[in-house]
N, C-alpha and C positions, 0 to 999 in steps of 0.2 A: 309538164310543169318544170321552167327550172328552179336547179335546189338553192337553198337561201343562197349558200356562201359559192354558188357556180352561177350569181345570175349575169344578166344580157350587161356590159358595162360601155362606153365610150373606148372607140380604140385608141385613145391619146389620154384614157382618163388616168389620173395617179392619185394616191390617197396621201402622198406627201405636202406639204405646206412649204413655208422659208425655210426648213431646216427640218426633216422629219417630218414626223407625227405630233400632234398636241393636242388632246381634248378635256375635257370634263372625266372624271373615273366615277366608275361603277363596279360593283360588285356585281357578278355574272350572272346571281341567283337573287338579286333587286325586283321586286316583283315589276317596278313598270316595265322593267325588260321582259317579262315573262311572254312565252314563245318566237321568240327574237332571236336570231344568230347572232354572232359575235360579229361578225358584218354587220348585220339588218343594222343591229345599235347603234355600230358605227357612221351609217353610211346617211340612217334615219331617222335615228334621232341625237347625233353626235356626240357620243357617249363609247369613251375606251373602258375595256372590261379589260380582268385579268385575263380570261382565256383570247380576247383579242392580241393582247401583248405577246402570248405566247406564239399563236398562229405568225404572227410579226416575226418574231425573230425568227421562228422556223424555215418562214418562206424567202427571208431573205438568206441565209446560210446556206437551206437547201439551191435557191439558183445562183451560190458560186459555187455549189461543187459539181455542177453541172454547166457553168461556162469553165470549170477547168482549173477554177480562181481559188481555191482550198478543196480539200482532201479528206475526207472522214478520219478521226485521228487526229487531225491538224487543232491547234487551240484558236479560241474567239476569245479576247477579252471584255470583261461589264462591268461597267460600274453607276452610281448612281449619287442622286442628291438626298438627303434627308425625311423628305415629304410623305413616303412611305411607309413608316412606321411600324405598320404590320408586317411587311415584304410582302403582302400578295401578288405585288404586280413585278415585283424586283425579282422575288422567284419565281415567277410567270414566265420570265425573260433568260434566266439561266436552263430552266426548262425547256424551252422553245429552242434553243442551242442544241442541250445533251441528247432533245431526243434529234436532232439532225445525223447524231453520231459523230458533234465534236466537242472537245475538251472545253469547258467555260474557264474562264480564269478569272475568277473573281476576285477585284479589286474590295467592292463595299461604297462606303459612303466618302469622294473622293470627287474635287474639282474636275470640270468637264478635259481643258486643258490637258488634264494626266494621261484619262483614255486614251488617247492616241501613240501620246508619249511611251505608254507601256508597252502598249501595240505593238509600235516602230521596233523597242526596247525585245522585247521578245519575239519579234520576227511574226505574230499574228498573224492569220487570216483576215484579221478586220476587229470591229470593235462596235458596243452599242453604248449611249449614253442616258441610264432611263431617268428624263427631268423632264419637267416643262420651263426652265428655265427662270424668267422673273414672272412666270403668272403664276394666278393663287393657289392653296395646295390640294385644293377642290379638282387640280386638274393634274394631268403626267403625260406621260411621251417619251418617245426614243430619237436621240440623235446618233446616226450610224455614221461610222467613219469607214475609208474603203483602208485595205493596205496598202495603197500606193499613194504614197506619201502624205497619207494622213486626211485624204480630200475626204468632203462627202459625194451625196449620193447628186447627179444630175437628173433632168430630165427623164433622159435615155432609160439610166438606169430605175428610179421612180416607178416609170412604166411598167419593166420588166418583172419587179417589184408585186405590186400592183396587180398584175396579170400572176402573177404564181400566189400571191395572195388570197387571189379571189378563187382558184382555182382547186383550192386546197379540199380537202374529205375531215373528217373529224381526228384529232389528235389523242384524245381520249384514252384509248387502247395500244398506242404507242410507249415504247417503253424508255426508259434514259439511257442510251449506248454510250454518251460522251460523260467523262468523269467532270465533279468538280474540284479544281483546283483553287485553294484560298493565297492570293498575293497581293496582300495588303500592305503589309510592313515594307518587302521591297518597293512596293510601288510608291507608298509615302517615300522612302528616303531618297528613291530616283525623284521624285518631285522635288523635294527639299535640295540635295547637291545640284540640281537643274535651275533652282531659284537664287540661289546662292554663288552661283557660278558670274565670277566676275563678266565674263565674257558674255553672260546674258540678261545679268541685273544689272550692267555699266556701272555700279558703285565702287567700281575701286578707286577712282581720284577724288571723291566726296564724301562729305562729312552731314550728317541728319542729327547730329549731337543735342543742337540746340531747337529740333521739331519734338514739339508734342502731337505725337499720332489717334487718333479719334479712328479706330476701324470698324466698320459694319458689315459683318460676312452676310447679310441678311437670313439669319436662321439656315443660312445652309451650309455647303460643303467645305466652302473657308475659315469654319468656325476652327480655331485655335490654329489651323495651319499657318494664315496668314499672320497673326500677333507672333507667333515663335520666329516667321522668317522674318519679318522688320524688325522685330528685337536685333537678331543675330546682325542684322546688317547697322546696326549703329545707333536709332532713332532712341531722340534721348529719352522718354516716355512713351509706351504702348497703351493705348486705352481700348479696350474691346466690351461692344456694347451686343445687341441683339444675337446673343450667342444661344441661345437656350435651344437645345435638340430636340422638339416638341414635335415637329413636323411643321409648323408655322412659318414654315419660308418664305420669306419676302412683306411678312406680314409688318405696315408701318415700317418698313428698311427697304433698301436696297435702291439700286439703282430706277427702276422703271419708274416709283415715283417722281423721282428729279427732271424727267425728261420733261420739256421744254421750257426748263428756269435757269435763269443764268446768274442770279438774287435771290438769296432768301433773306428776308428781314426778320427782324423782330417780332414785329407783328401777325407772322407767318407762323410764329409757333408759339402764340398765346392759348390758354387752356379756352375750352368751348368753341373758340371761335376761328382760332388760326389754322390754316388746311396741314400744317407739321406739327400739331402741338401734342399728338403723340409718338412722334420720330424720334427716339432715342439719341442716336449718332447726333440730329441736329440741335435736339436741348444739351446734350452734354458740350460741343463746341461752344456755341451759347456760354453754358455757362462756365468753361472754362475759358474762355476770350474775357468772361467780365473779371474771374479769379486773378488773372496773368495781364492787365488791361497794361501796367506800366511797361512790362517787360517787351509786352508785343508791339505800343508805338516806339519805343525805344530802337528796336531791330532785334535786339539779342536774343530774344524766342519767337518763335512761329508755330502756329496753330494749323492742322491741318487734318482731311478726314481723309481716308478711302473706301469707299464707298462699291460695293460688288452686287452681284445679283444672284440668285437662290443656286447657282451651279456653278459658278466662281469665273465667267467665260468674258465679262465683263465688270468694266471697270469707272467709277465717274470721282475724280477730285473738287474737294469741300476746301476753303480755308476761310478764317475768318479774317475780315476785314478790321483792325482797329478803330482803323481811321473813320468807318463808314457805321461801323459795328453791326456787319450782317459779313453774310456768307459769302462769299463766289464759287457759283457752279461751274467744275469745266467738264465739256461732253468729250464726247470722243473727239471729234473734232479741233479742238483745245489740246487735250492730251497727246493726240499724234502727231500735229502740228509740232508741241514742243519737242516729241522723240525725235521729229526730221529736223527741226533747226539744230536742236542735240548732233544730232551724223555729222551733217553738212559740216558745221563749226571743227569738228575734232578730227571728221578726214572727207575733207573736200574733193579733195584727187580723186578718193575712190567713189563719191558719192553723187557730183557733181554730174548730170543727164540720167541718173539714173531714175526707177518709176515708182512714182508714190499712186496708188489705186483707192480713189473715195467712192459712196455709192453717191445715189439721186437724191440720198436725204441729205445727204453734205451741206450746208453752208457754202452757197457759191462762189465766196471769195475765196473761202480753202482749196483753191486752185489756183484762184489768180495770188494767193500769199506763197503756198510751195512752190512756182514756179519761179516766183521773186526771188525764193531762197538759192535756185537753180534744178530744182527736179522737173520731171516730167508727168505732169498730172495725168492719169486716167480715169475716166469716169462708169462706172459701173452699179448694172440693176443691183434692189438691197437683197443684202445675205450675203455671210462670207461663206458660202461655197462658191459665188461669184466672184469673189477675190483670190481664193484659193487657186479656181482654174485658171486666172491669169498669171497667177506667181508659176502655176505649172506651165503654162505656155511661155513664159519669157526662161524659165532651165530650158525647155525644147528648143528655143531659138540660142541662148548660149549654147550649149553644147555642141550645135551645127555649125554653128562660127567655125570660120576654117578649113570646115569638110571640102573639098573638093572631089572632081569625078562623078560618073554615072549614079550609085548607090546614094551619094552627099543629095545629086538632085531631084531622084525621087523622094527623098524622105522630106525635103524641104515642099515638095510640089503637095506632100500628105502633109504636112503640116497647114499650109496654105488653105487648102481645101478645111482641113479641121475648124481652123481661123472664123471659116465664112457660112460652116454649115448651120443650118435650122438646127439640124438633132445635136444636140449636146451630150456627150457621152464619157463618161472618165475613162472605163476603160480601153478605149480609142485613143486616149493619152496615154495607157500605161502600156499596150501593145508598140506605139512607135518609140518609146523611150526605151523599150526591153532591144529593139532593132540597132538602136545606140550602143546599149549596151553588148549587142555580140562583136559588134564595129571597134568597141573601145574608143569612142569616140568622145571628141569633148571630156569639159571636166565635171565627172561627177560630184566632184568636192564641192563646187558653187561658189571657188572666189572671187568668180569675176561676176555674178551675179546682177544683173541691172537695177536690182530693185532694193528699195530701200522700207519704205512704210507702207500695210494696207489696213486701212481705217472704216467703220460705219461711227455714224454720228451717236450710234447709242452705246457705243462703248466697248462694241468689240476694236483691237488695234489688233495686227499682225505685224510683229519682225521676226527676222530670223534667226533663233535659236538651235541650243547643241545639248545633244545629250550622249553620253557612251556608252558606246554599244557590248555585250558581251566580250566581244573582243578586246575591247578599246578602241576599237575605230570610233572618230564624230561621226554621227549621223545627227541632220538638217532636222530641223522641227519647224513646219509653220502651223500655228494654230491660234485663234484668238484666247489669251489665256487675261484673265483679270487683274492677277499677282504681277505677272511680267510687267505688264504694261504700268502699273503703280509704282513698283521700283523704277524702271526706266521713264516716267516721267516725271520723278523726281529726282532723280539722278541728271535728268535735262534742267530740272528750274535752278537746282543748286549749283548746277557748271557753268548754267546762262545767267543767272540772276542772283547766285548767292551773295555776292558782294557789292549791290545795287544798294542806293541809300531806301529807306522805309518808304517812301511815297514812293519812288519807282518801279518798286517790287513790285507792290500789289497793283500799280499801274498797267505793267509787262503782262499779272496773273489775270486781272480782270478782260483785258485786251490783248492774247499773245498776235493775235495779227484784225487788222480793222474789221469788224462783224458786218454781213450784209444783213439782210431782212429774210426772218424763216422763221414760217408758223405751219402750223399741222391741224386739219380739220379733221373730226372721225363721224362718222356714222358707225353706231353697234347694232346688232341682231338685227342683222338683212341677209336675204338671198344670194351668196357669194357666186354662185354659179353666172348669174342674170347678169353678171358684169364680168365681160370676157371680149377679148379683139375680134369687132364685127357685129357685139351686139346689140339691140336695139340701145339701151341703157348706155355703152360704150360711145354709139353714135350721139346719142343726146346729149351727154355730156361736151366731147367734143364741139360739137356743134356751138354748146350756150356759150364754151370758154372761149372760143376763137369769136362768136360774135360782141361777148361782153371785151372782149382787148380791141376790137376795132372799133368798139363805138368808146373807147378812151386813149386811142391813137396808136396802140401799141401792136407791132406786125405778128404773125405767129405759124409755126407750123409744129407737125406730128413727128416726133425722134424716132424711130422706132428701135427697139431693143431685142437682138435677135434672141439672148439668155428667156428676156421673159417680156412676151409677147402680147401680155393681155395688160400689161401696166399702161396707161394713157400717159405720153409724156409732152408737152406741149412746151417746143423753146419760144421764149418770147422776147423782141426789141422793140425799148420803149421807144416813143417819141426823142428823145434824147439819147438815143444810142447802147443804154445802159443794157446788159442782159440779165431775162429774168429764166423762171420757168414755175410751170405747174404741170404736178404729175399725179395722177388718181390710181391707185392699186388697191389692191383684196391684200388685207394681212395673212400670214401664213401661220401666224401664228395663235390667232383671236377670231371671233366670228365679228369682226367690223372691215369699214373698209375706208381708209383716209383721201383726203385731199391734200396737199402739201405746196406748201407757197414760198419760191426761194426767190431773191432776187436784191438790189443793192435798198439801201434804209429810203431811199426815195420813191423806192416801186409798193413802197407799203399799201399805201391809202386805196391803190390801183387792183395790187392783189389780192387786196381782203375784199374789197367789193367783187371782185372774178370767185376768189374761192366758195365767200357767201354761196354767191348765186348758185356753185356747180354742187355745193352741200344743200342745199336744199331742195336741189333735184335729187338728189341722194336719197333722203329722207322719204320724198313723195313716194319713187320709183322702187326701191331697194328694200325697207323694211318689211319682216315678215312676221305680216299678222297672225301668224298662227302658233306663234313661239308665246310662252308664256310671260319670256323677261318683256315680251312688246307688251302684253297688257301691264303687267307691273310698273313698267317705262307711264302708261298713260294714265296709271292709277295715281301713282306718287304725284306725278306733275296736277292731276287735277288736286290733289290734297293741295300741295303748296298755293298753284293757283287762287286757293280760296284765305290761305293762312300760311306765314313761313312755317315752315317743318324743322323743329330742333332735332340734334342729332339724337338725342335722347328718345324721339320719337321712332327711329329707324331701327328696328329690331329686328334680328336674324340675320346670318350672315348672308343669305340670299338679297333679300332687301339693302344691303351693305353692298352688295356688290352692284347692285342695279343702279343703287344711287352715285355710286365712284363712276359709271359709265354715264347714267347725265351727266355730271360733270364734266369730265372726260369729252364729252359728245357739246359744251358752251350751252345747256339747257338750262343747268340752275346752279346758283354760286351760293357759296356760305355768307354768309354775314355774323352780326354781333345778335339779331335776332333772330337765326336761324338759319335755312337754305330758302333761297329767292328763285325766283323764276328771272332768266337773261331773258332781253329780247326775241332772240332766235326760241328761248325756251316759250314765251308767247304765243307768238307764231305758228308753231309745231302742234301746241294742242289745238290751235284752230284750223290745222291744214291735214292735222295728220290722216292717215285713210281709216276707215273705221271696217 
């Protein structure tokens, strides 16, 4: 019989996601888990325990001190978001270190951004991040950082992971060999001079005197950090709202609800009835826009929110509209856009071909606008560890510049090959850059750097940042950080547009470069494995997408992505030439799995009838009936079916969360009398499987 936590696995299988680990927490001794491994929970009924946490960290520590990559003795640093409360799974995690027999070095509750920072900063082994990020607080996870140069974890590594994971015996009887170290206070104030640093906040030729700031840490890690650092940097008014340390992260705040709005009105955050009407950050803009209404058509104040997600790693700008008197939301997308027109404008010399990296959920004109600026777009699968390994492969490629001789052309022939392999591997990048480094080759300082912005549409941005080291030497920081990217894109709209008259401000704000057409379909609680490159579900869909575009004129074929191979991504040319695309993946972070529809404002009508159709195979093929949210999913929907459902009516936060995912999922919409069933929500209770 094999033992729970040793059974038969997939030899390609990993238990990582977009970014880590992310599930649902449980306590270890919950009775539904009773006679369950810390595996079995995880693997089957998707559920992180503390003592899973712990085996996590262990296993990953333990296989770099046995590829050679830290040393028993050597420090890890941890830190975390606020949603923990008790620390059982925070010290799960400092545990699963010390007993590896290394130093923990514990930060505490502390933006994701710093991890690494500290890391670099203290010369670390590596680093763990225990958050789930902007999902609810019902759920936790670890984002590991490597120490070479702050990346995460690839594939490759995932596996190896993964395989020492499952392989593991009980920890139980193991004792703590590695100490805990507490550094908090330094590591706050490396944040704080790191945020503060002209050189990395670009505020030093700008003035925020006349912005009133609206900040929403969302209950997590940037609670007071970020109000202290935009005070210090100028802004004439700090307002901070959803600060309360409760463990309620993200709860009504933060970034993830914003995503796919580019407006919010009025009417959006009326009591009962409006889907923001208890969003803090957005009644208090609200009603500071109505407080200041003369001051703001005038020009002479500006209204404006920043907006973060429960681990500070992301970032989304709020301002309000006088003229319109609602909102404008910028995504990522929006805000990196204005960081690279920002570069461009102040040093073109240096910035001028150099490479801006978006994923697949980009806005597909945020290519054809940075290229207008003069960069060079890349386009890349989502997650910024896939951004990250580019920003590492273009230092690989400076550095080589210039090499010549025998030594110059192997390393470039391994680079090459790197470029084009299937396995993805980091430390395969830090192995050929260590061969640089005994060469003294190229410049490790990164002036010449080709790269400029790396962006995903939901708010992580990456530039390149400095912090000092020990010594005093710079050492390079890329990490998507929340705070950064807020100072630096305001520091872009004040140098681009602060002296713009009031209609063209919010003109430039609302459009910094022309919008194409992008909407996002989800299917929740389905079978993630069932949809993978190759398989039946994989085929099917393909198949509807490419016949529903040719029976509307429009040509198409399969991208494929060597990072991640099981995303479906389908380029398409309309009948008029226009490019669109549609791309289907499994989130890595949620148990759903999206459709995504990008393409120019004319390809709308084309690819909401393609998307329709390829979500509603979705739905048929993918849902698992044996999950309990699926029947709650069909209970709720027939309640409404017969009567709207007030919200009043929704009780528990289980049921809270079921119903955010219809929604979420185009099932059923709020109204003034309630929640409604949508068409597609029609539909589905008469299609769904039983």
């Amino acid at each position: 019989m094999t033992p729970p936590n040793k059974r038969s696995i997939p030899p390609r299988f990993r238990v990582q996601g977009t970014d880590g680990i992310r599930r649902e927490v449980r306590r270890a001794n919950d009775p539904s888990l009773k006679g369950l491994s810390p595996v079995q929970a995880f693997l089957d009924r998707g559920v992180i325990t503390e003592e899973f946490m712990e085996r996590y960290a262990y296993a990953h520590v333990t296989s770099l001190i046995r590829a050679g990559r830290l040393r028993r003795g050597d420090s890890f640093v941890v830190g975390w978001d606020p949603r923990d409360v008790e620390g059982y799974f925070t010290g799960a995690v400092i545990h699963g270190i010390r007993k590896a027999g290394v130093h923990a070095v514990v930060l505490g509750t502390v933006p994701t951004p710093l991890v690494p920072m500290a890391m670099l900063y203290r010369q670390a082994g590596g680093a763990f991040m225990v958050t789930a990020s902007h999902n609810p607080k019902d759920q936790n996870g670890i984002k590991t950082f490597l120490a070479y140069r702050g990346m995460k974890l690839l594939p490759e590594n995932d596996i190896a992971l993964t395989r020492a994971l499952m392989s593991l015996g009980s920890l139980r009887s193991k004792p703590l060999k590695g100490r805990r170290i507490n550094w908090r206070q330094p590591a706050l104030d490396l944040f704080r001079r790191f945020s503060l640093d002209p050189e990395n906040s670009w505020c030093r030729d700008v003035s925020f005197k006349d912005i009133i700031l609206v900040v929403d840490p969302a209950r997590g890690s940037l609670t007071g950090i970020a109000r202290e650092v935009f005070k210090k940097t100028g802004f004439g008014k700090v307002v901070e709202v959803n600060n309360r340390l409760n463990g309620d992260v993200n709860l009504n705040s933060g970034v993830a609800d914003l995503e796919g709005y580019s407006v919010i009105s009025r009417d959006m955050i009326q009591k009962g009835s409006g889907l923001f009407s208890k969003h803090a950050a957005l009644l208090k803009l609200f009603e500071l826009g109505r407080k200041h209404k003369n001051r703001l058509r005038s020009g002479t104040l500006r209204l404006s929110g920043a907006v973060f997600d429960g681990d500070g790693d992301r970032f989304y700008r709020l301002d309000y509209h006088p003229g319109k008197d609602c909102l404008l939301v910028l995504s990522g997308d929006q805000t990196a856009y204005l960081q690279a027109a920002y570069l461009m404008k102040r040093d073109p010399k240096k910035y001028k071909g150099t490479v801006y990296i978006h994923t697949v959920e980009s806005d597909l004109n945020t290519a054809r606008a940075v290229a207008r600026l003069g960069y060079r777009p890349q386009l890349s699968p989502v997650g910024d560890k896939w951004v990250l390994r580019r920003i590492a492969l273009l230092i690989l490629e400076t550095r080589m510049k210039g090499m010549r001789g025998m030594p110059a052309a192997a390393l470039k022939k391994k680079l090459a090959s790197l470029k084009q392999s299937e396995k993805q591997d980091a430390s395969a990048l830090e192995t050929l850059e260590k061969h640089l480094d005994r060469l003294s080759a190229g410049d490790p300082e990164l002036r010449n750097l080709p790269f400029a912005v790396g962006s995903e549409e939901t708010g992580h941005n990456i530039t390149l940042g400095w912090i000092e080291g020990k010594g005093g030497e710079r050492l390079p920081v890329f990490c998507g950080n929340g705070l950064k990217s807020a100072l630096n894109t305001f520091a872009a709209s004040q140098f681009l547009l602060g002296d713009q008259p009031v209609a063209r401000y919010y003109a430039r704000l609302e459009r910094p470069f022309p919008p194409g057409y992008k909407q996002t379909l989800y299917v929740y609680t389905i079978h993630q494995k069932q949809f993978a490159n190759g398989s039946r579900v994989w085929h099917r869909i393909r198949r509807g997408i490419l016949k529903a575009a040719r029976e509307r004129g429009y040509q198409g074929r399969v991208t494929p992505f060597r990072e991640d191979r099981d995303m479906l991504y389908l380029a398409l040319t309309s009948p008029k030439g226009t490019q669109a695309g549609i791309f289907v993946r499994n989130s890595g972070t949620e148990n759903k799995i999206s459709v995504n529809l990008r393409g120019a404002k004319g390809d709308a009508a084309a690819l909401q009838a393609m998307g329709e159709q390829a979500v509603r195979i979705l739905f048929t093929a993918l849902k698992n009936q044996d999950s309990p949210h699926y029947k709650m999913e069909l209970d709720l929907l027939s309640r409404i079916a017969g009567k709207p459902l007030m919200e009043s009516q929704v009780t528990g936060p289980t049921d809270r969360r079921v119903m955010v995912a219809l929604e979420k999922q185009k099932l059923v919409q709020p109204s003034a009398n309630g929640w409604r069933l949508t068409p597609l929500g029609s539909w589905y209770i008469t299609s769904a499987p039983e």
